[in-house]
C-alpha positions as CSV (number, residue, x, y, z in Angstrom):
1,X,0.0,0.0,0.0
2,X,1.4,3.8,-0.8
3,X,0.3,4.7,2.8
4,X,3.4,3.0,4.4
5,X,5.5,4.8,1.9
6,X,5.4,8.0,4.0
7,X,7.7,8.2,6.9
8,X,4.6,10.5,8.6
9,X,2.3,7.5,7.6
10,X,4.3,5.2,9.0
11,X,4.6,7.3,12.8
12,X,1.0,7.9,12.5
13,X,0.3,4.6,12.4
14,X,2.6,3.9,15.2
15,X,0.3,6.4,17.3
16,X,-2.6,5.6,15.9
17,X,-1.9,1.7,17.3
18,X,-1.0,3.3,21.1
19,X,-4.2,5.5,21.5
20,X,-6.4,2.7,20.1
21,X,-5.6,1.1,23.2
22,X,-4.8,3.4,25.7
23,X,-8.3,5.2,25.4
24,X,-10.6,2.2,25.7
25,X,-8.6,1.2,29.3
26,X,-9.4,4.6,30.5
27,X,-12.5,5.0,28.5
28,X,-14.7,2.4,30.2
29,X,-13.9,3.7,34.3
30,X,-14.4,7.2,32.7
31,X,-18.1,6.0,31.2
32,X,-18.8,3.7,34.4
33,X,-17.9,6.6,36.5
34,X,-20.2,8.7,35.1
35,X,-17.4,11.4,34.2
36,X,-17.2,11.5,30.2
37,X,-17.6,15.2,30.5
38,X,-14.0,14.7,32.3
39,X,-12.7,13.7,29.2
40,X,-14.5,16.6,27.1
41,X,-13.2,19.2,29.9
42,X,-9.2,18.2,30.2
43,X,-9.5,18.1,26.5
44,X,-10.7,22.0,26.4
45,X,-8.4,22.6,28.8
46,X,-5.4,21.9,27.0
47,X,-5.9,24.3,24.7
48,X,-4.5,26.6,27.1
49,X,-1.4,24.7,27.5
50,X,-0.6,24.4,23.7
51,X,-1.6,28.7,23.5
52,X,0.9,28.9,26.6
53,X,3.8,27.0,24.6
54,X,3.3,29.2,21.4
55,X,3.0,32.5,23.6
56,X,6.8,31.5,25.3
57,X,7.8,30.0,22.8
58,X,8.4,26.5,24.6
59,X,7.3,23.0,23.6
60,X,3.4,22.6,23.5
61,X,3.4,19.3,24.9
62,X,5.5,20.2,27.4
63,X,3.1,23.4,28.9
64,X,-0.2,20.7,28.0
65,X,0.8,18.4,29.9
66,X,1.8,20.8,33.2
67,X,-1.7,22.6,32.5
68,X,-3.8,19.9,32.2
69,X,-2.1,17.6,35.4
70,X,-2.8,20.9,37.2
71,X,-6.3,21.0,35.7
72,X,-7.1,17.3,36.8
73,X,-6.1,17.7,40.4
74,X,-8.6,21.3,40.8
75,X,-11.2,19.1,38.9
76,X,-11.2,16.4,41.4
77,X,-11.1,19.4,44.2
78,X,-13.8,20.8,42.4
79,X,-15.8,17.4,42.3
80,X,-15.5,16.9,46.2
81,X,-16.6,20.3,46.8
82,X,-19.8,19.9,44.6
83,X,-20.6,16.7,45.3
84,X,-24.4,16.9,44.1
85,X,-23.8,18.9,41.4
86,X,-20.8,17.9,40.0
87,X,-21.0,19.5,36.2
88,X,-20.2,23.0,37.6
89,X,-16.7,21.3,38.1
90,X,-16.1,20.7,34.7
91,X,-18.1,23.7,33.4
92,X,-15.6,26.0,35.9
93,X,-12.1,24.5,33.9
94,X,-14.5,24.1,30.4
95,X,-15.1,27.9,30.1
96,X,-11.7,28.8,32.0
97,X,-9.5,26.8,29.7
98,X,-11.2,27.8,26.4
99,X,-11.3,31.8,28.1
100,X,-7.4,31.5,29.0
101,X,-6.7,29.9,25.2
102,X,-8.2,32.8,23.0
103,X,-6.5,35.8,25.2
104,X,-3.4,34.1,24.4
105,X,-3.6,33.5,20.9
106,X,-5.1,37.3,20.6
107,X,-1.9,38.2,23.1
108,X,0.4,35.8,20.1
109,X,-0.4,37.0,17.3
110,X,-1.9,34.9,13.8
111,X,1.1,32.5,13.6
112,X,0.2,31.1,16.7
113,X,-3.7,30.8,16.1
114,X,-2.4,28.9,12.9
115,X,-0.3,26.6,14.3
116,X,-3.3,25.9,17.1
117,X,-5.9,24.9,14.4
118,X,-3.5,21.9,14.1
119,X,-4.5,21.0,17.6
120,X,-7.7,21.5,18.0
121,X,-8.6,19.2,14.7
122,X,-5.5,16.8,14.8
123,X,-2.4,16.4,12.0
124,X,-0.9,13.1,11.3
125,X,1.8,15.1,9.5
126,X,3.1,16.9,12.5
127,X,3.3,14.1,14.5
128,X,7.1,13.4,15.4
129,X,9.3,10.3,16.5
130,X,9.1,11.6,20.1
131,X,5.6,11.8,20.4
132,X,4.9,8.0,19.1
133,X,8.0,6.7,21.9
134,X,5.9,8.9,24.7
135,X,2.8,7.5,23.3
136,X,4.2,3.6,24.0
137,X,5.6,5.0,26.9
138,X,2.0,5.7,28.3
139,X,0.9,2.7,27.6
140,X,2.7,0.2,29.1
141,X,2.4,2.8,32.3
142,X,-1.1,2.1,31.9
143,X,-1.2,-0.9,31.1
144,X,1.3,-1.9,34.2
145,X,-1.0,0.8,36.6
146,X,-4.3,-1.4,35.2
147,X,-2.7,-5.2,35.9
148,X,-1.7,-4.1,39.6
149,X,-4.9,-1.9,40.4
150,X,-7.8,-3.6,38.5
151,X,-9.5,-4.9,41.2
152,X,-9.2,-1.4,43.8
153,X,-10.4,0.9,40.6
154,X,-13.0,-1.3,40.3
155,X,-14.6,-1.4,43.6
156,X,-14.0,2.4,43.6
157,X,-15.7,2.6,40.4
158,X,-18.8,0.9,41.5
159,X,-19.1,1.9,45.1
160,X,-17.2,4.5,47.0
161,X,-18.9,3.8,50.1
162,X,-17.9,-0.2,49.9
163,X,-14.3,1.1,49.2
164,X,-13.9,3.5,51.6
165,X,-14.9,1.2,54.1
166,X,-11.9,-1.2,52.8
167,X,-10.0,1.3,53.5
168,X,-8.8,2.6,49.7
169,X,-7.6,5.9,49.3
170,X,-10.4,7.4,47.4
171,X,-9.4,10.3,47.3
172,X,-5.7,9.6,45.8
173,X,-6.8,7.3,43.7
174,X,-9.4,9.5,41.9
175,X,-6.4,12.3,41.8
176,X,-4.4,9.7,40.4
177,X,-6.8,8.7,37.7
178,X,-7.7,12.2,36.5
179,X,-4.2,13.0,36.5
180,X,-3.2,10.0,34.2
181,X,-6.6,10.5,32.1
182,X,-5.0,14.2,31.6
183,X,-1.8,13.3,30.4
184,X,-3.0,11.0,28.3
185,X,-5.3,13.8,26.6
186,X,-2.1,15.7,26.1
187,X,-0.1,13.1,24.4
188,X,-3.1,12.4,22.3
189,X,-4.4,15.9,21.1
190,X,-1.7,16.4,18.2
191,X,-3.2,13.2,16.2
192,X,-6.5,12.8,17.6
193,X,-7.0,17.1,18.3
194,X,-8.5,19.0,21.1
195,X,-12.3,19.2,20.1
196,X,-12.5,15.4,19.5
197,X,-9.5,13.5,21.5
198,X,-13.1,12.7,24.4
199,X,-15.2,11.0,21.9
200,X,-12.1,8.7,20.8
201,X,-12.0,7.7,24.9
202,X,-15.6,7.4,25.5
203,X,-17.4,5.9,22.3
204,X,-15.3,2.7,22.1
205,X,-16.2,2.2,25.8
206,X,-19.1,3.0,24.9
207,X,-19.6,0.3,21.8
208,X,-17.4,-1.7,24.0
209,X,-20.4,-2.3,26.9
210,X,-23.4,-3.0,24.7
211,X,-21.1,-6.3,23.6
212,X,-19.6,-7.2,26.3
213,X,-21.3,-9.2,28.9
214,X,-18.2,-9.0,32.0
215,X,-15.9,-6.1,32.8
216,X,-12.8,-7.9,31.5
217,X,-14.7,-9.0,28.3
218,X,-15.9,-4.9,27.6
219,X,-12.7,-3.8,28.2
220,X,-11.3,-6.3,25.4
221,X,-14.1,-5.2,23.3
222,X,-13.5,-2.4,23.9
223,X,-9.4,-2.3,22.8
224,X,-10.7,-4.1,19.7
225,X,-13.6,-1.6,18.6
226,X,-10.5,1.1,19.3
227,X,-7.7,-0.5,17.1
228,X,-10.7,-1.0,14.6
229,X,-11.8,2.3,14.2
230,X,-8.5,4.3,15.0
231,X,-6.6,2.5,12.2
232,X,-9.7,2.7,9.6
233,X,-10.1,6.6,10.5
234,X,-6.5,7.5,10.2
235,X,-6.6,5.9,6.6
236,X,-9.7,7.5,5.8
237,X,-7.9,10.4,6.6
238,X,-5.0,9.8,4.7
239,X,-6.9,9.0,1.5
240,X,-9.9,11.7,1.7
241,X,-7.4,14.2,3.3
242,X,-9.5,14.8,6.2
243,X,-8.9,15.8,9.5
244,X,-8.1,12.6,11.7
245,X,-9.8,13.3,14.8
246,X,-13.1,13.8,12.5
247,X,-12.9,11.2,10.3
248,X,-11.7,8.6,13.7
249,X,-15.0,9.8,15.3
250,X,-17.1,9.5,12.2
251,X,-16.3,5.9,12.2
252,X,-16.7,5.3,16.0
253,X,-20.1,7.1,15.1
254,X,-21.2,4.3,12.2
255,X,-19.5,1.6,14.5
256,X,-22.2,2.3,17.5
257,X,-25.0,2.5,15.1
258,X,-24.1,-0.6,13.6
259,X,-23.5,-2.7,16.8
260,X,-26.6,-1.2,18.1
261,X,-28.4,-2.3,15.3
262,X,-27.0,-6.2,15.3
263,X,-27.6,-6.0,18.8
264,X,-31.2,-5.5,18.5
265,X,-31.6,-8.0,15.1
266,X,-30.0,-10.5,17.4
267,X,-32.3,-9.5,20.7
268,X,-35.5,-9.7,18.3
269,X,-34.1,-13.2,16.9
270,X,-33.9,-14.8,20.3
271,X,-37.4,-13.5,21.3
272,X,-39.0,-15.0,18.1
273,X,-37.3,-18.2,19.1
274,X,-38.7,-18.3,22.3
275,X,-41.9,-17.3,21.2
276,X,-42.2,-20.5,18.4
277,X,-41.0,-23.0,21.2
């Protein structure tokens, strides 16, 4: 194929391969959790990290990833502080993030607001040797950090009273998930961009438990719905010259709708069967 030609192709794919299965892993506590709008808000966020590395002229993964560990540790602040209404929390850091962004960009000048567009929709041309090695790097962290504390983020995932009682550190162990949820975003926006980089965590999580039937099997399903539609998206892209993040979602989109669909073929097929016994 002419796509592995390209030496840009060829990282993409590389990255394209990491985030496929980093964001299901911290997709599915994100969706059982009920904090998808997390995702959506560190995201945002980091907008304001890549405007702060343009406006000093420093690396904009470097000044992302500061912002938006900062930004996960006042969200899980803000969380515990609103417990009953816990979207002010992420509306708070949405509006702040996005308001700190554009008085940046306006402070920059227009070679910085060009240079952003390529973050907020996602370039697989810009997307460097460095980047794919931190990218791997993540994910055998996360991968490691999911093998020794499945079972704790589980029960803490479920039922904060029953862990709490079993003495988990709750509180920690949320910071520590938001934090590694936000770095993650970081490393993830330059291929996947800011507006979209949420819907590639939480719809393959999403696809991943209306198939599967345990936690361990929706998590697999969900890994394999990812590397499905990552690596079909980023070659749609290639080949239609799309944005990636847009055309990675777009597929996610069509995958839901399609297991949705054979999911309820199937459910009707099995009632019809019982019905004729």
């Amino acid at each position: 194929m002419d796509v592995f030609q390209y030496e840009f192709m060829q990282r993409a794919i590389l990255a394209a391969l990491a985030i496929s299965l980093i964001a299901p892993m911290l997709g599915v506590f994100l969706v059982l959790r009920r904090q998808s709008l997390m995702a959506d808000t560190l995201s945002h966020v980091s907008l304001f990290g890549v405007a702060l590395g343009f406006f000093f002229n420093q690396n904009p993964t470097i000044t992302t990833l500061l912002v938006v560990v900062i930004a996960a540790v006042v969200l899980e602040y803000l969380r515990t502080l609103y417990k009953t209404y816990s979207e002010i929390s992420t509306a708070i850091l949405m509006s702040g993030g996005l308001a700190c962004a554009l008085v940046l960009m306006s402070m920059s000048g227009g070679n910085s607001a060009t240079s952003i567009q390529q973050y907020l929709f996602g370039s697989i041309i810009t997307i460097s040797i460095e980047q794919v090695i931190l990218l791997f790097a993540l994910l055998g962290i996360i991968t490691v950090l999911y093998i020794l504390f499945r079972r704790p983020m589980y029960v803490m995932t479920f039922d904060e009273s029953t862990a709490h009682v079993d003495g988990l550190p709750i509180k920690w162990m949320s910071i520590a998930f938001n934090v590694i949820t936000g770095v993650a975003i970081a490393v993830m926006i330059p291929i996947a961009g800011a507006l979209l980089v949420s819907a590639i965590m939480i719809l393959p999580a999403s696809i991943g438990m209306r198939i599967g039937k345990s936690f361990t099997l929706v998590i697999f399903c969900s890994m394999f719905i990812g590397l499905l539609g990552v690596m079909t998206g980023l070659l749609s892209s290639f080949y239609l010259e799309s944005p990636p993040g847009a055309s990675i979602t777009l597929v996610f989109i069509l995958l839901f709708f399609i297991t949705g669909l054979i999911r309820k073929i199937l459910l009707g097929a099995r009632k019809n069967a019982r019905k004729s016994r």
